[in-house]
TORKOL-4160 file (C-alpha; in steps of 0.2 Angstrom, whole numbers, padded with zeros to 4 digits, m for minus):
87
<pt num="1" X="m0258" Y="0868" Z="0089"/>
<pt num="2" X="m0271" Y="0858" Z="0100"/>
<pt num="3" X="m0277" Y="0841" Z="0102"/>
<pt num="4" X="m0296" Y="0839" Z="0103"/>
<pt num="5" X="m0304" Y="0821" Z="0107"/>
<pt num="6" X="m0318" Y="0817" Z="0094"/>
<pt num="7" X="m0330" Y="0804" Z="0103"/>
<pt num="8" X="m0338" Y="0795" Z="0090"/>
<pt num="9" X="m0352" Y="0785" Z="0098"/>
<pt num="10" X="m0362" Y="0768" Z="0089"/>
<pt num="11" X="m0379" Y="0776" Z="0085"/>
<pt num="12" X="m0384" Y="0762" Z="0068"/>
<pt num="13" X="m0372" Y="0748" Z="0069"/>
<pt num="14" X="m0378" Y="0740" Z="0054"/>
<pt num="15" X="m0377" Y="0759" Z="0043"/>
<pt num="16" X="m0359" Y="0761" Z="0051"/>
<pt num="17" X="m0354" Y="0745" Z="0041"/>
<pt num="18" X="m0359" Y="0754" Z="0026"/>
<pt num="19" X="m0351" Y="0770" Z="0029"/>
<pt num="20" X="m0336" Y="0764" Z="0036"/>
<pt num="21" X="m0325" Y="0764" Z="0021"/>
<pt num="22" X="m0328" Y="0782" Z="0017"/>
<pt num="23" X="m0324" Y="0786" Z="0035"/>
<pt num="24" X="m0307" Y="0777" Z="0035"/>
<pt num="25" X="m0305" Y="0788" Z="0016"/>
<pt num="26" X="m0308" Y="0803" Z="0024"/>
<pt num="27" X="m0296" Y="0802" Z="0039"/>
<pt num="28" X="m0284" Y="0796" Z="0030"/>
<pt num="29" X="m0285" Y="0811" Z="0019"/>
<pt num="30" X="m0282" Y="0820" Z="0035"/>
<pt num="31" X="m0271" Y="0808" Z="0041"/>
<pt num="32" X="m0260" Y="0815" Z="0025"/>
<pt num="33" X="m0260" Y="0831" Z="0032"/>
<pt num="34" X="m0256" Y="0829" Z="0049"/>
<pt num="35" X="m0273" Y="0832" Z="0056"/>
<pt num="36" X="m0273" Y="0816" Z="0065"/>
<pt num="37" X="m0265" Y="0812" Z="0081"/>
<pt num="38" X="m0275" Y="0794" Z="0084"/>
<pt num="39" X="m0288" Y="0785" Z="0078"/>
<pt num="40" X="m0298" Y="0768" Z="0080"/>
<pt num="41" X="m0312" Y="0760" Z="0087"/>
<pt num="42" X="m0315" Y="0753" Z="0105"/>
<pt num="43" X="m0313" Y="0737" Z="0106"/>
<pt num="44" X="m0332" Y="0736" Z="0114"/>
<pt num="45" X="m0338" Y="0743" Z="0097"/>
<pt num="46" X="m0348" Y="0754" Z="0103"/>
<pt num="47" X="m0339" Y="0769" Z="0094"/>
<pt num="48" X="m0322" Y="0775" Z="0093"/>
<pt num="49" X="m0310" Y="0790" Z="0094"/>
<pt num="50" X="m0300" Y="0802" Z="0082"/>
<pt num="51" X="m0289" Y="0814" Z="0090"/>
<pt num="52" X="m0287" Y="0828" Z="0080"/>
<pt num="53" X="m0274" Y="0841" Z="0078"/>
<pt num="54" X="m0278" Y="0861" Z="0076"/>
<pt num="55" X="m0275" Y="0879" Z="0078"/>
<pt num="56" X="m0294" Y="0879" Z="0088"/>
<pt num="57" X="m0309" Y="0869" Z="0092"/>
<pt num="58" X="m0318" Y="0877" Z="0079"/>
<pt num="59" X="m0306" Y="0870" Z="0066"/>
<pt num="60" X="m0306" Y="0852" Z="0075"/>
<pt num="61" X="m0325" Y="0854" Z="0078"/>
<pt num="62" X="m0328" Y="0857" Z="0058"/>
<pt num="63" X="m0315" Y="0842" Z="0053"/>
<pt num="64" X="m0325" Y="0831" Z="0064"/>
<pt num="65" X="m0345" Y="0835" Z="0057"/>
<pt num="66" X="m0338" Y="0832" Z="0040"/>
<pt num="67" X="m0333" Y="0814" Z="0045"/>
<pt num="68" X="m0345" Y="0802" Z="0034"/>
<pt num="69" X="m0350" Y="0793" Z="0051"/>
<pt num="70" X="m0358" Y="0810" Z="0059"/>
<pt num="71" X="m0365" Y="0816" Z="0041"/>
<pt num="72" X="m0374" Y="0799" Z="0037"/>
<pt num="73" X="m0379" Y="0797" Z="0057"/>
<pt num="74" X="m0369" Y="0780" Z="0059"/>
<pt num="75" X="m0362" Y="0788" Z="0073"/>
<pt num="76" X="m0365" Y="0801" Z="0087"/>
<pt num="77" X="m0351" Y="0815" Z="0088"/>
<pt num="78" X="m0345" Y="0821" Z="0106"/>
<pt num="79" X="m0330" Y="0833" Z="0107"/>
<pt num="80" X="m0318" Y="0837" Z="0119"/>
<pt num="81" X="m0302" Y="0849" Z="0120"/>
<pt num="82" X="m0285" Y="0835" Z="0127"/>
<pt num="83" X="m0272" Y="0842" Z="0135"/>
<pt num="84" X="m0258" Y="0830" Z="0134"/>
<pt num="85" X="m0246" Y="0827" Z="0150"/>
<pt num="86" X="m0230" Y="0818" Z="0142"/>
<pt num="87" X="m0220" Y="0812" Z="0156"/>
């Protein structure tokens, strides 16, 4: 298993307000599943961040485009691979 960063970046602030519910339904879904490492917004509400966990970044990468927030164009999606250092 793999972390990978989702980036979900304010595109339509007054559209996000109307999607938000279904996003917070779909990642708790996942959430369910243990798919989720974290998630939330930043605190500048210009976006915020699900960390998702997978076997790939194709797996991640699919999880995150089906997010309500990238489907409706709320949001702008920006992925990464984490690579945690626990200390």
């Amino acid at each position: 298993m793999a972390y990978f960063a989702a980036f979900l970046h304010m595109i339509d602030a007054e559209k996000n307000k109307e999607v938000l519910p279904h996003h917070i339904k779909y990642l708790d879904k996942l959430d369910e599943q243990g798919k989720i490492f974290a998630r939330g917004p930043f605190s500048d509400e210009t976006g915020g961040l699900v960390v998702y966990i997978a076997d790939s970044f194709d797996e991640a990468y699919t999880l995150a485009v089906k997010d309500p927030h990238v489907v409706e164009g709320s949001r702008e999606l920006e992925m990464k691979e984490w690579k945690i250092l626990i200390k």
